[in-house]
N, C-alpha and C positions, 0 to 999 in steps of 0.2 A: 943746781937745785933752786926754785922759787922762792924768794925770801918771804919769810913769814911778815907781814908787816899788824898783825894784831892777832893773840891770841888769847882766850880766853876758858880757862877750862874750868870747871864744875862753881863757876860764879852763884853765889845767894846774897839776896838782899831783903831786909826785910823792915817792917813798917812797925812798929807796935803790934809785934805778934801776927801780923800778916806780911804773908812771904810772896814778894813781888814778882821776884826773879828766885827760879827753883832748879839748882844744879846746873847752868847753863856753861853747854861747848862749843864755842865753833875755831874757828882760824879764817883770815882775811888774807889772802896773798897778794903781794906787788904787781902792779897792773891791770888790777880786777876791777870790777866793777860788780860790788858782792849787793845784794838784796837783802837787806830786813825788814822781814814784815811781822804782821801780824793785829788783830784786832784792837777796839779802843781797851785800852787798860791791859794787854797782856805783857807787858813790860819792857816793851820796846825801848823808851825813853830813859829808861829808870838805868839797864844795861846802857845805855848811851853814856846817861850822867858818869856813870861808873868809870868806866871807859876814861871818861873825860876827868876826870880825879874831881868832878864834884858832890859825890857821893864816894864812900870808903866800903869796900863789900864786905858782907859781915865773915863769908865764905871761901871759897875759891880765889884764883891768882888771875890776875888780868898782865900782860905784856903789851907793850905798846910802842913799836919798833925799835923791839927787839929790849925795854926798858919800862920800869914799874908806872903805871899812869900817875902824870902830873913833872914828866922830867923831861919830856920833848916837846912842849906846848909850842915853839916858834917852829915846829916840824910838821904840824896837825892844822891844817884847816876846820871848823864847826859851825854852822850853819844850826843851830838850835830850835825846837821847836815855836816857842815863845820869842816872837822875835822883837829884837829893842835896838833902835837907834838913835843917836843923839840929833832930837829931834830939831832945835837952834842951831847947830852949827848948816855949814852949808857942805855938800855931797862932796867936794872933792876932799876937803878938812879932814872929815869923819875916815873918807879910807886909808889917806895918810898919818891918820892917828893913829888908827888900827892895825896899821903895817906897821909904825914905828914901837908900836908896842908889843909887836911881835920880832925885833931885831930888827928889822930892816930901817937902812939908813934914809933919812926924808930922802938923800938926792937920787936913791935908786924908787924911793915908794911912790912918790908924786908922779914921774912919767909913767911909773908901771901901773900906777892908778886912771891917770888919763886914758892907756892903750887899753884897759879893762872896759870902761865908761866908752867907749869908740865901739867894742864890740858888742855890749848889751844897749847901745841904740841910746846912753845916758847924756853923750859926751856935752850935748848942750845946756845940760841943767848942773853942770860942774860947778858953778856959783851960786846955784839955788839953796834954801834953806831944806834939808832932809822933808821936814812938816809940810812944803809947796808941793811935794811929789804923789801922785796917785799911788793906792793899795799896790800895785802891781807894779808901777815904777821900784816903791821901795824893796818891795822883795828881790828884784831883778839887784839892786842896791844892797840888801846884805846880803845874798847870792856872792857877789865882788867883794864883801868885805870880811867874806870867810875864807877867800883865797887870794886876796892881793899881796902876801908877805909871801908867796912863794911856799905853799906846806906843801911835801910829799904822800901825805893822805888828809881826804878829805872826808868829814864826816855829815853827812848832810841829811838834815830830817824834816820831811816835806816841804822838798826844794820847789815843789813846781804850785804851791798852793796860793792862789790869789794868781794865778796867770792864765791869759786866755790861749787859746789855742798856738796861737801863733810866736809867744813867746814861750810856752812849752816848748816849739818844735826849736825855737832857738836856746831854750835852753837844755836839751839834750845832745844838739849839736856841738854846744860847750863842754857838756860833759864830755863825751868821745873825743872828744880833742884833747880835752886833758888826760882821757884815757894813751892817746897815742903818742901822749909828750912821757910815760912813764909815770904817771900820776895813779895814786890809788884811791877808789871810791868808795864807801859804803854809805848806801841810798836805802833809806828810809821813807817809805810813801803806802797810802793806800790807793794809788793807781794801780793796778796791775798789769795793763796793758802799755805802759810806759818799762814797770818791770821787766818786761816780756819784749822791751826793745832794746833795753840799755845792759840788762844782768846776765851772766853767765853761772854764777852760783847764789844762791839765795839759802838763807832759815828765816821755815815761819815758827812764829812763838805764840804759843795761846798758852794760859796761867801759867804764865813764869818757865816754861818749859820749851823743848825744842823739839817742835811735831815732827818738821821735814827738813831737811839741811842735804846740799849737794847740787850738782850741774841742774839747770834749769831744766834743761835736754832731756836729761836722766828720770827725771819726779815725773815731765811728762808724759814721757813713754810708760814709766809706770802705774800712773793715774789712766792711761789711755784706755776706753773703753773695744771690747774688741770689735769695732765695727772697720769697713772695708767701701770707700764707695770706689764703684769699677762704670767706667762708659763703655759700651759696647754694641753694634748696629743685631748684634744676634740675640734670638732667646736663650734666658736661662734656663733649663732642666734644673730640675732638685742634682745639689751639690752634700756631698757628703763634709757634716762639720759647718756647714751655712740654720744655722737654726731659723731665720726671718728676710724674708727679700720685699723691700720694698721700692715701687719703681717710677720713676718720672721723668718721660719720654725716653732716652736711650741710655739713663744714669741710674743707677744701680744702687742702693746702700744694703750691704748685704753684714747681718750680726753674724758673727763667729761663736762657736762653741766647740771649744777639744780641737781647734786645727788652728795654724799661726797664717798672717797675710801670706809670707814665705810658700806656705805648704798651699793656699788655696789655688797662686800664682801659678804654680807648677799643671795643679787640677788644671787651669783652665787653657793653658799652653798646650798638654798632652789632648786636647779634647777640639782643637788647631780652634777654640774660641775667639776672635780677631778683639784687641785689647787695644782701645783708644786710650784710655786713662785708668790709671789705677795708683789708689791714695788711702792709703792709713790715716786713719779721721785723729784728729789731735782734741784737747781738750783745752779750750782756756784755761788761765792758772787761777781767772777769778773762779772759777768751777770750782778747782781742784780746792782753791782755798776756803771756800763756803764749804764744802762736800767734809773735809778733813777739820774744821772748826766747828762745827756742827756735830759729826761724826763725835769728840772729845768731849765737847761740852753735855753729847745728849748720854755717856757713858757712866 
């Protein structure tokens, strides 16, 4: 069985009478690479803190591999929204202080720092002062210093923010790499189409609550509108269960009503219709996520 590596069940927290986070459940498991989302102020951060034993939940039990939060911290990688580095010292100082403060011993955190700074493109600025570095050097920079002590889970919240395209792609391709070394992730972002590259299960959270939680796979097949685009060199006749056909050139997008793509499939085989392509239309998750945060907040 999957080892649970965070779990958290009917979590509250609350502000001076305002309740941040409102009965919140999920579960994280080993080797995932889990999604939380959700809009500005729906409590993302605040469960994060929690999480992170810098906040105490007024509520609910939070587990934290497999242990109450605030007893495996040199086990947890965190990458925090607000980010702070010690801006005087110089880049390679700062990661081996950060490792030694998380257990690791200087003679293993200093090479493991350098081999960190060699893959994010740093290695040359290892004697520079933190303050010398570009907005996006330094994130790329505590990116590395939320996992240079070696944690077995990583909690990272808006890891890719201040980076351009191209250190995005490098830094997702870190991420899956730590995914494939047995690393655990839970990523935090309002990208979603990064979501939709890296995540396998996701919850979104709007007021303190948990709208949708489950396979990424799963939300979107069931968010999926029932549309059908089909290619095909022959004309369509009216189809039983096609409510709307609309056509451009030999491509077809045809709405469904009371019949599954399955069953149209079948209609159009027995009818010997010659079937170039045929595609169950999907829904971006930023769709899903506007349509269902909207959907809550207009309720």
């Amino acid at each position: 069985m999957t080892q649970k590596m965070l779990e958290v069940h009917n979590l509250v927290k609350r502000y001076n009478g305002f309740t941040a986070v409102d009965a919140l459940s999920f579960e994280v498991y080993e080797g995932e690479i889990f999604g939380l989302l959700g809009p500005n102020g729906a409590g993302k951060t605040t469960a994060i803190r929690t999480i992170m034993d810098i906040f105490r939940p007024d509520e609910g039990t939070v587990q934290v591999l497999g242990q109450p939060p605030g007893t495996a911290r040199e086990r947890i990688g965190y990458l925090p929204e607000e980010r702070g580095l010690y801006r005087d010292l110089k880049v390679l100082e700062v990661l081996v202080y950060l490792a030694e403060l998380k257990g690791t011993p200087r003679s293993v955190a200093r090479p493991r720092a350098l081999t960190w700074l060699e893959r994010v493109e740093l290695a040359d600025w290892a004697d520079h002062k933190v303050k010398d570095l570009s907005q996006g050097m330094q994130q790329k920079l505590q990116f590395v210093a939320s996992l240079v002590h070696d944690p077995e889970l990583l909690i990272l919240d808006e890891p890719f923010q201040g980076l351009d395209p191209i250190n995005v792609e490098l830094g997702k391709g870190l991420i899956r790499e730590l995914q494939g070394e047995g690393k655990t992730v839970v990523l935090s972002t309002h990208q979603m189409n990064l979501v939709e590259a890296l995540c396998e299960r996701i919850l979104l959270i709007n007021h303190g609550r948990a709208v949708l939680y489950g396979p990424l796979d799963e939300i979107k097949r069931r968010h999926a509108p029932h549309t059908v685009r089909l290619r095909t060199p022959a004309p369509l006749d009216a189809l039983a269960g096609v409510a709307r056909v609309e056509q451009r050139d030999d491509t077809f997008t045809l709405t469904l009503e009371g019949i599954t793509p399955q069953e149209l499939l079948r209609t159009l085989v027995e009818r010997n219709i010659p079937v170039e392509a045929f595609e169950v239309a999907t829904v971006p998750l930023e769709e899903i996520f506007i349509a269902v945060v909207k959907g809550r907040s207009d309720a």
